[in-house]
C-alpha positions as CSV (number, residue, x, y, z in Angstrom):
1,X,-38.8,-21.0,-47.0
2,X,-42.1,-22.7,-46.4
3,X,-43.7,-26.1,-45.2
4,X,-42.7,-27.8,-42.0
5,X,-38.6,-26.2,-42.0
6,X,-39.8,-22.8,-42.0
7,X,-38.8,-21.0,-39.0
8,X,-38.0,-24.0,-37.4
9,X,-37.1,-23.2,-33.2
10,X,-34.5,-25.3,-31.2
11,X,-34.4,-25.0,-27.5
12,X,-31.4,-25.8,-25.5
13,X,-29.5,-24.8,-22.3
14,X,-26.2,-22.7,-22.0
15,X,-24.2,-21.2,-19.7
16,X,-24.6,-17.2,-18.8
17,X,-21.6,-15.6,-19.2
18,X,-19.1,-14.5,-16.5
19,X,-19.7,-11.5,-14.6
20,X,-17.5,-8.8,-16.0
21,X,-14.0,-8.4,-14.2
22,X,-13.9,-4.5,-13.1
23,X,-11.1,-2.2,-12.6
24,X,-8.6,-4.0,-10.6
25,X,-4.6,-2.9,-9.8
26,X,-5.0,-0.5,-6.6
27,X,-2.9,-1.8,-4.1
28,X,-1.2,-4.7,-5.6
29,X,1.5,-6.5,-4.3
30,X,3.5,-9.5,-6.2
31,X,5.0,-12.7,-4.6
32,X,7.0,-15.6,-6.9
33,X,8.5,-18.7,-6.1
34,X,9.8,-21.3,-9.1
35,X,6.1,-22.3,-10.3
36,X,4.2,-19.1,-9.8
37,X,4.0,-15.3,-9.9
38,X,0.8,-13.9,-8.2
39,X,-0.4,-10.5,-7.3
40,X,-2.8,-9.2,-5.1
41,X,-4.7,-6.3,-5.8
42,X,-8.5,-4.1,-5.0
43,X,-10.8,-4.1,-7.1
44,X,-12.2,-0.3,-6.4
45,X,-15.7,-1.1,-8.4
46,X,-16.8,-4.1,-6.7
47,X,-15.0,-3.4,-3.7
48,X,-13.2,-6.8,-4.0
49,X,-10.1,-8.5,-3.5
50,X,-8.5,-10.2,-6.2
51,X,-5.5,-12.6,-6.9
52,X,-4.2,-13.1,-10.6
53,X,-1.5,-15.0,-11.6
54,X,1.0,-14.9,-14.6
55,X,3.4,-17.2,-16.6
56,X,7.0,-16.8,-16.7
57,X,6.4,-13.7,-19.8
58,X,4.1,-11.9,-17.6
59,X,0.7,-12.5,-19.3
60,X,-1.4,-13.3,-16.6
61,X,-3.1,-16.6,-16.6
62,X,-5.7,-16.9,-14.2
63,X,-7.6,-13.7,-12.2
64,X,-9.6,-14.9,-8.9
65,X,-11.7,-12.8,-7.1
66,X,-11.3,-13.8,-3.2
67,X,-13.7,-11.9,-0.7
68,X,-15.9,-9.1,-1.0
69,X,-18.9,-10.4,-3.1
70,X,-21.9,-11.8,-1.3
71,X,-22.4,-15.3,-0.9
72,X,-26.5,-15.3,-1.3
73,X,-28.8,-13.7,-3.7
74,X,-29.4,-13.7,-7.3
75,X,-27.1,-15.6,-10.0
76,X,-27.1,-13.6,-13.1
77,X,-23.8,-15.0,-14.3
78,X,-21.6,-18.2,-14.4
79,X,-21.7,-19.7,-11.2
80,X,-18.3,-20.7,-11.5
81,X,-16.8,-17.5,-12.6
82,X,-15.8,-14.6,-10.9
83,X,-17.2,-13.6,-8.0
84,X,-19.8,-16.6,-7.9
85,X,-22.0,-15.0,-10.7
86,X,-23.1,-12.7,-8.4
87,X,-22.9,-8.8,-9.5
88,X,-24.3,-6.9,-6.5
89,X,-21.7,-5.6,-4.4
90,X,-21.1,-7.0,-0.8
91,X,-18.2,-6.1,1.8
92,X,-15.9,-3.4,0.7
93,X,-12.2,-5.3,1.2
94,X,-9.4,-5.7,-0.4
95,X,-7.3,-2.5,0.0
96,X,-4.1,-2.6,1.2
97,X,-3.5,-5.6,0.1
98,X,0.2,-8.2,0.9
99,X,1.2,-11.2,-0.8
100,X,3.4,-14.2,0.2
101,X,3.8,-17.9,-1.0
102,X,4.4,-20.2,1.1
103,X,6.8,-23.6,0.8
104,X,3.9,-25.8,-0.2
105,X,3.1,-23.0,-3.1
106,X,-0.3,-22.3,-1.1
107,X,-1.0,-18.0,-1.5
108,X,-1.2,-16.0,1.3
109,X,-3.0,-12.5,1.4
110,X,-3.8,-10.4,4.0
111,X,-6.1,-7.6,3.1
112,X,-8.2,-4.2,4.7
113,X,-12.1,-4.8,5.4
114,X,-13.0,-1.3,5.0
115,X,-16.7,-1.5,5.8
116,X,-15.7,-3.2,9.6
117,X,-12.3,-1.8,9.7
118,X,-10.6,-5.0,10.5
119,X,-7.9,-6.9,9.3
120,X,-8.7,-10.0,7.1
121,X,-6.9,-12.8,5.7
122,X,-7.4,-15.3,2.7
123,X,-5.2,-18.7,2.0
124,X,-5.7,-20.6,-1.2
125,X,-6.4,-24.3,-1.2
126,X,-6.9,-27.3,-3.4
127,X,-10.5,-26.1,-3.8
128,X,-10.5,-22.9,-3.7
129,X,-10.2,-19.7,-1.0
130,X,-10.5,-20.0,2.7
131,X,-11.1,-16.4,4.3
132,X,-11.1,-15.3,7.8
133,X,-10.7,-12.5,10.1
134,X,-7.3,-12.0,12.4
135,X,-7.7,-8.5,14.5
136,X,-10.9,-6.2,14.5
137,X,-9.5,-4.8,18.2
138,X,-10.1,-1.0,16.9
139,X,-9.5,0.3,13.4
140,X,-7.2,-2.1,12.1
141,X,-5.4,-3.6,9.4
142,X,-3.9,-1.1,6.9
143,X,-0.6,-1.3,5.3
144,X,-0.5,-4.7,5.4
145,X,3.2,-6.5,5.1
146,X,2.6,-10.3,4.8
147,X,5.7,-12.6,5.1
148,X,5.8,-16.5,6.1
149,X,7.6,-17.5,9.2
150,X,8.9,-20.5,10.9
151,X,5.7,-21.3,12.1
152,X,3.3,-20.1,9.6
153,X,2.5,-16.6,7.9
154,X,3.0,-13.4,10.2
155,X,1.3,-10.0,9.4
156,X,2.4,-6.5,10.1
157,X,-0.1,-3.9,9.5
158,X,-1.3,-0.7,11.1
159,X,-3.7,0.1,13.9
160,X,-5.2,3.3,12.6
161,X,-7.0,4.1,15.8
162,X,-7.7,1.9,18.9
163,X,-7.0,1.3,22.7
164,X,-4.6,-1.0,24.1
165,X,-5.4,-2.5,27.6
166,X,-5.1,-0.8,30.3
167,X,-4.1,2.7,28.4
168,X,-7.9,4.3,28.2
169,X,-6.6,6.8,25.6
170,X,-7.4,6.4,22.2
171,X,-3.7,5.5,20.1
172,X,-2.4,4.8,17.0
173,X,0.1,1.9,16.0
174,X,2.2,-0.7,14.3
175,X,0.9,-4.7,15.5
176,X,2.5,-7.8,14.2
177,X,0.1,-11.3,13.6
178,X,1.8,-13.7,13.9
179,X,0.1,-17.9,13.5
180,X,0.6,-20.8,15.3
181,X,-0.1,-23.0,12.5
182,X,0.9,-23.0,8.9
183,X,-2.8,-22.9,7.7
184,X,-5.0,-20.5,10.2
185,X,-8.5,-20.8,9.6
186,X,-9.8,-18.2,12.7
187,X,-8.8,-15.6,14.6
188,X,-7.9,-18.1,17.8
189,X,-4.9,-19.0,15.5
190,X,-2.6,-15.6,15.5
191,X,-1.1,-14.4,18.3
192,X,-1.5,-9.8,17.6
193,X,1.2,-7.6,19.6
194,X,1.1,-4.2,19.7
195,X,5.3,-3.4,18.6
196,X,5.1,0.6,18.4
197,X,2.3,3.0,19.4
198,X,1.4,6.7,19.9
199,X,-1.5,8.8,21.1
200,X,-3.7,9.8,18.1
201,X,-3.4,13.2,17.5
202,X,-6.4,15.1,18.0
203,X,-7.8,16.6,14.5
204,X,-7.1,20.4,13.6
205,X,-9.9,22.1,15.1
206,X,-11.5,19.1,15.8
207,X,-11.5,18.3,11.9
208,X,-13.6,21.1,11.1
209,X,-15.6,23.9,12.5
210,X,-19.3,25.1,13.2
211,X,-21.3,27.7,10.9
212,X,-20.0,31.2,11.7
213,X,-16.8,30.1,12.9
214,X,-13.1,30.1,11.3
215,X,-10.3,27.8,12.6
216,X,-7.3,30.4,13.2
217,X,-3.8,30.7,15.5
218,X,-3.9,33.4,17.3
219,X,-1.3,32.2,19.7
220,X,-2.3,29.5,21.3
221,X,-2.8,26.8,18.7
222,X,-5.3,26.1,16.0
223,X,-9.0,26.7,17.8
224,X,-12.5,27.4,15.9
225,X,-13.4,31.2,16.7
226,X,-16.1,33.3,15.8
227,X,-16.2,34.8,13.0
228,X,-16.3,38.6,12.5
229,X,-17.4,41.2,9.8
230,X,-15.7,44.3,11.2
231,X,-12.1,44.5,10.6
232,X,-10.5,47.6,10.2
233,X,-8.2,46.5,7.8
234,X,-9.3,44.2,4.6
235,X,-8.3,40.5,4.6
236,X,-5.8,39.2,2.4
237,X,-7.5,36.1,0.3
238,X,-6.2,33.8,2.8
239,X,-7.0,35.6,5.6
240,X,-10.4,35.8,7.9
241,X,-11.7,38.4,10.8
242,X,-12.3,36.8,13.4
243,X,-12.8,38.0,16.9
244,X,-10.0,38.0,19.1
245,X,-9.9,39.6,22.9
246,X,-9.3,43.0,21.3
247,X,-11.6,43.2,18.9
248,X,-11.7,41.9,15.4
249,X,-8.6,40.6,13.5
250,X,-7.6,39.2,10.3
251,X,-6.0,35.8,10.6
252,X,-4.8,33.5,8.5
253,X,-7.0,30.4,7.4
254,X,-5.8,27.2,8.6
255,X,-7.0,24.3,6.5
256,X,-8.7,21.2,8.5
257,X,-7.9,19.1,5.5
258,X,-4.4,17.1,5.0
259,X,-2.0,18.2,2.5
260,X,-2.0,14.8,1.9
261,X,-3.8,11.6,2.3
262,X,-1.6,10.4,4.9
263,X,-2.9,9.4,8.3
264,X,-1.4,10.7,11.2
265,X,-0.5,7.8,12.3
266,X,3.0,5.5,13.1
267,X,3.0,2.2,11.4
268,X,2.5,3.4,8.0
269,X,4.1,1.9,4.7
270,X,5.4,-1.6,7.4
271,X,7.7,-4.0,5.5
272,X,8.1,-7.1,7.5
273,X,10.5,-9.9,6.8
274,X,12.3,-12.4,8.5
275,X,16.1,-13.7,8.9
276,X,18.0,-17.0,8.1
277,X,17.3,-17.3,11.8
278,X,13.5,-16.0,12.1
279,X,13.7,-13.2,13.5
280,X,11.0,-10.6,12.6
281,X,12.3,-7.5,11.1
282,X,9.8,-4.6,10.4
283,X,10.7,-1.2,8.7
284,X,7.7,1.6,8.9
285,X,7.2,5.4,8.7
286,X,6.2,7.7,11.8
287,X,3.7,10.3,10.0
288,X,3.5,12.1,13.3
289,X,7.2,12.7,13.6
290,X,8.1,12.2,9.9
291,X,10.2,9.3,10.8
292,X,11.5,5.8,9.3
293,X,11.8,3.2,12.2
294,X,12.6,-0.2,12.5
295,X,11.5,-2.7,14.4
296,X,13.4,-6.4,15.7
297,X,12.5,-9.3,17.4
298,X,14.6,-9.3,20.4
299,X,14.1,-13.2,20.7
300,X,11.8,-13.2,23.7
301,X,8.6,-12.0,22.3
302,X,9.6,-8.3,22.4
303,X,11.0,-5.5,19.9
304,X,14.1,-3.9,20.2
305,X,13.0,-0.1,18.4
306,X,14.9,2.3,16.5
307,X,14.8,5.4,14.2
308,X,16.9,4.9,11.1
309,X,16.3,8.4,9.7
310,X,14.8,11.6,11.0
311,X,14.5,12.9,14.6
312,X,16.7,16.2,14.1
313,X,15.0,18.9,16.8
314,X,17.5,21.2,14.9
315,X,16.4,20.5,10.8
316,X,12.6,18.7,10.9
317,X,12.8,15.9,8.3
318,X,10.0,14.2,6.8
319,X,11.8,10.7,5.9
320,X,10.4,7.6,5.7
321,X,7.3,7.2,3.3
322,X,6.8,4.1,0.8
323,X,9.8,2.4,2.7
324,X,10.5,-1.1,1.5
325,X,12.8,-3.9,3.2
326,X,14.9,-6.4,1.9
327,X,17.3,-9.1,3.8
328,X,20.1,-9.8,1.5
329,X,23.3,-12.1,1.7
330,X,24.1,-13.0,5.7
331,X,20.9,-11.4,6.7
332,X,22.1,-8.2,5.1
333,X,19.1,-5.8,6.5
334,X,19.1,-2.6,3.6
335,X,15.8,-0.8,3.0
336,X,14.6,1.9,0.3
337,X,12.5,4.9,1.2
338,X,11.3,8.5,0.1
339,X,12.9,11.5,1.7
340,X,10.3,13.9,1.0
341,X,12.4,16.5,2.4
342,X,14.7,16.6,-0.7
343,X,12.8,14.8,-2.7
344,X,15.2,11.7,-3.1
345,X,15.0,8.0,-3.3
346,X,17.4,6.9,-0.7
347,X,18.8,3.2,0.2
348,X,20.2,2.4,3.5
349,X,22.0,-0.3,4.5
350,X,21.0,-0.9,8.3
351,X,23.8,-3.7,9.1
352,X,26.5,-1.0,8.3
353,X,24.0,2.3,8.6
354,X,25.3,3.5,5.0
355,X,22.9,5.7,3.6
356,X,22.9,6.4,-0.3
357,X,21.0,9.0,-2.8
358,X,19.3,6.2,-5.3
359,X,17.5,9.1,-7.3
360,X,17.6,12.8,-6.7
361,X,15.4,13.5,-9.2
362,X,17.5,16.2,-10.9
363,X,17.8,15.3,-14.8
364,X,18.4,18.9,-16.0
365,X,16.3,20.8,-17.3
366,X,14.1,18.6,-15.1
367,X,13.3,18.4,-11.5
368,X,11.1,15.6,-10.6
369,X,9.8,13.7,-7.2
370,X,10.6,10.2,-7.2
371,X,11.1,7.1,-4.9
372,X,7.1,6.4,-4.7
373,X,5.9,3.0,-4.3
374,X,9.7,2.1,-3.9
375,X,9.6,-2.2,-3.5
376,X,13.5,-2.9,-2.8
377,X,15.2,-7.1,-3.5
378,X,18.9,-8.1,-4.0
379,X,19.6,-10.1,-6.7
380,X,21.6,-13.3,-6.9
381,X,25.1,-11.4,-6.6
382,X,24.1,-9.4,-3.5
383,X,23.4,-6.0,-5.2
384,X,20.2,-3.8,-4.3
385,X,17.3,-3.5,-7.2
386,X,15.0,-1.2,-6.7
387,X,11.5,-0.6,-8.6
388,X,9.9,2.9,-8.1
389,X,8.0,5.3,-9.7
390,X,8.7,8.9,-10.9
391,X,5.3,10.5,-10.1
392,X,6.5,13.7,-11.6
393,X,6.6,12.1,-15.5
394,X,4.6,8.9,-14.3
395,X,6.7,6.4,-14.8
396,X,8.0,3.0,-13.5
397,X,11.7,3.0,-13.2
398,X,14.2,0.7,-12.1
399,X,17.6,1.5,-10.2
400,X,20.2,-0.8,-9.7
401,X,23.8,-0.3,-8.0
402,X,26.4,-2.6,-9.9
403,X,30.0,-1.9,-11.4
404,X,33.2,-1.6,-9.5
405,X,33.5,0.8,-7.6
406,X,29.9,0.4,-7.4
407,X,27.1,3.0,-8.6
408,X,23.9,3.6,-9.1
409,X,21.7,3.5,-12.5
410,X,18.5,4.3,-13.5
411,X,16.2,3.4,-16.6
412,X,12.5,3.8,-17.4
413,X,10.1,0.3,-17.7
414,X,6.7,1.6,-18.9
415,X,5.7,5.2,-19.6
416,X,7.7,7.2,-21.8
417,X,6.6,7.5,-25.4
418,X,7.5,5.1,-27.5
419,X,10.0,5.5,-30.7
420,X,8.2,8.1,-32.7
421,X,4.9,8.5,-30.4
422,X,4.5,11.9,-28.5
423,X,2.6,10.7,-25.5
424,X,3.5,8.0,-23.1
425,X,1.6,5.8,-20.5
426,X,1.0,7.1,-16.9
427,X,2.5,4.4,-15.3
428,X,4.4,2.9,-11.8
429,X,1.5,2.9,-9.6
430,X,1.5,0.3,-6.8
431,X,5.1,-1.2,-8.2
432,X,6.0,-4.3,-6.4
433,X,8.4,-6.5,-7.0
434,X,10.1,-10.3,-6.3
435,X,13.0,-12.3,-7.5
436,X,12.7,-15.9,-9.1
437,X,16.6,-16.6,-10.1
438,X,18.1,-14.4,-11.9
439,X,14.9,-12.6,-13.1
440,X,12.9,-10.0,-11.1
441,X,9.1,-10.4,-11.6
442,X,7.9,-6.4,-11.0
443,X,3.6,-5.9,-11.0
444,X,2.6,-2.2,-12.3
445,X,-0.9,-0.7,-12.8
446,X,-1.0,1.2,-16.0
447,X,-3.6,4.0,-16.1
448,X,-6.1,5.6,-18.8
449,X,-9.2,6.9,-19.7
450,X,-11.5,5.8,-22.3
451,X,-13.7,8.5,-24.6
452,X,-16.3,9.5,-21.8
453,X,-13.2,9.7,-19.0
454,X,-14.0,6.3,-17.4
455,X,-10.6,5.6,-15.2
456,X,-9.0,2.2,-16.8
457,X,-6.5,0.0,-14.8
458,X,-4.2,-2.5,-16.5
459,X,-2.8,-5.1,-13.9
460,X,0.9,-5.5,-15.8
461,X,3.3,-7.8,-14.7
462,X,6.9,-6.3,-16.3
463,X,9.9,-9.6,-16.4
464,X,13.7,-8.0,-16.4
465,X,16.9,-10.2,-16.3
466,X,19.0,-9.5,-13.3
């Protein structure tokens, strides 16, 4: 080309891009009513909170991202996309994360702010999000269970570590939020009670010990002593000399860090819900006594308490973990739970205290764990559905008691191989599930890894006929 056309430059303005979503799914929880199906979820490379929301197919629709992006600083993408255009990170919240939806179809979350440990709560509106914070007494807000009240949304979570007034020792509990207005905008408008509490357990050997030092038993409980190089005898690999009153020893090691990434806390894994009549109903697991409790509004502000499962002196059980609720017909109270004793998903129904093996996890040749991330409904007949996940094959499964007599059945969602394929997906993580009709709306996280081992999350939202 040549003359006046040639290379001819028109300048115009256009809109940056979005900011790219990251790797959302830990920690979700899904809520429905008859016009929408959300879930809540942590976004782990922002450190965000995040709402999406999905059709009646389960494609998802809309994502939002809620709190933990900063509200100043540059723009480098769409102002009106996620997280305001802004990429640099901000707060880190958004873990355990609760959803409920309310009558007006306004979304409730309540959420962990990691970097103040506090609890935090967001409400949509007609133009947007409206966050806020509702306890920062101590370190608080974990395993959040959101539900909506007679007078507004309640919240039962757990106090990791705090005091409570006048008690100057440091403890560890289960508290209940509950507002005195449908739409709280501060924390002036939730009224916090501690329900169930505990001295926190001091850390084994003080979570760790000096230089030179080993943390050993040597008969009066887990202390740090002094390390030795003299023992007669040679230490077994998971042994240490140390120096005892008598000269030097070999102990055994005791390990300062968890089996598991459990706190040693009561409150864990809470499940709140309410009766016909509004009473408050919360189910939760003891890690310090390996218990699964329950919790009920005694209709003057208090809690009547009680252990469903557990507390044997005789056989220790460790019962209780990724417990789920569920109020069915004539306030029905059932709940769903992990004995990780035996290794079973287990459902017990409270109102008659009828406990049943869901899931042993025996498929022979195969023995597997399963009952994690258990999330428990009743469908429209009255009968228990539960959604779980088999960590052993990384699956999400789905058990069901039906038939007469009546019995329980198992099938697998997402994650075996498909017809003909050799490899599945790892699948079932943070299952969570709600009924709309006769159709239970279950959120899943799907895992992979891409060619340079980057973990990939995929939010899925799984529809099955009830």
């Amino acid at each position: 080309m040549s003359g006046p056309l040639c290379c001819l430059v028109k300048c115009g303005c256009e809109t940056l891009p979005p900011v790219l979503a990251g790797q959302y799914g830990w920690y979700a929880s899904l809520a429905a009513n008859s016009d929408q199906v959300a879930v809540s979820a942590y976004d782990p490379i922002y450190g965000d909170l995040v709402v999406a929301r999905y059709d009646a197919s389960g494609t998802q629709t809309k994502i939002d991202y809620v709190d933990g992006f900063p509200t100043t600083g540059p723009i480098v993408a769409n102002p009106s996309g996620p997280r305001g255009g802004r990429s640099e990170p901000g707060p880190n919240v958004g873990e355990h994360t609760s959803v409920a939806i309310d009558g007006t179809g306004a979304i409730h979350v309540a959420y962990y702010d990691r970097t103040d440990g506090r609890l935090r709560y967001a409400r949509s509106t007609a133009t947007g999000w409206e966050t806020s914070i509702v306890d920062e007494n101590g370190d608080v807000g974990l395993y959040t269970s959101i539900a909506i009240g007679p007078n507004g949304p309640a919240i039962a979570y757990l106090m990791a570590e705090g005091l409570i007034s006048p008690d100057p020792v440091n403890r560890t509990g289960l508290k209940l939020a509950q507002a005195r207005t449908p739409t709280p905008s501060s924390t002036s408008d939730w009224d916090v009670v501690v329900v169930d509490s505990r001295p926190k357990p001091e850390p084994i050997c003080g979570g760790g010990c000096t230089a030179g030092n080993a943390c050993v038993d040597l008969g009066a409980g887990p202390v740090c002593t002094p390390e030795a190089s003299a023992c007669t005898d040679t230490c077994a690999s998971d042994e240490v000399c140390v120096m005892d009153t008598g000269g030097p020893i070999c102990s055994a090691k005791i390990s300062v860090v968890p089996l598991d990434d459990l706190l040693p806390a009561t409150g864990l894994f809470a499940d709140l819900a309410f009766t016909s009549t509004g009473t408050p109903v919360i189910a939760y697991y003891d890690r310090i006594v390996g218990d699964l409790r329950l919790a009920k509004g005694d209709g003057a502000g208090g809690f009547i308490l009680r252990t469903l499962d557990g507390n044997d002196p005789v056989t220790p059980t460790d019962v209780g973990q990724h417990v789920s609720l569920a109020i069915g017909p004539n306030d029905q109270i059932a709940v769903a739970y992990f004995d990780a004793t035996k290794d079973d998903l287990v459902y017990l129904d409270v109102s008659t205290n009828t406990k049943e093996i869901v899931d042993n996890g025996v498929t022979p040749p195969n023995l597997r764990l399963v009952g994690a991330d258990a999330s428990l409904i009743f469908d429209a007949n009255g009968d228990p559905a539960i959604a779980y996940q088999d960590p052993t094959e990384i699956d999400l499964l789905y058990a069901r008691r039906t038939g007469s007599p009546a019995m329980w059945w198992s099938e697998v969602l997402r994650g075996q191989p498909a017809s003909g394929a050799t490899t599945g997906l790892a699948s079932g993580f943070y299952a969570s599930q709600a009924r709309r009709g006769d159709q239970a709306f279950i959120s899943n996280v799907d895992v992979t890894f891409d060619t340079e081992s980057n973990l990939l999350l995929d939010l899925m939202v799984v529809v099955k006929p009830l």
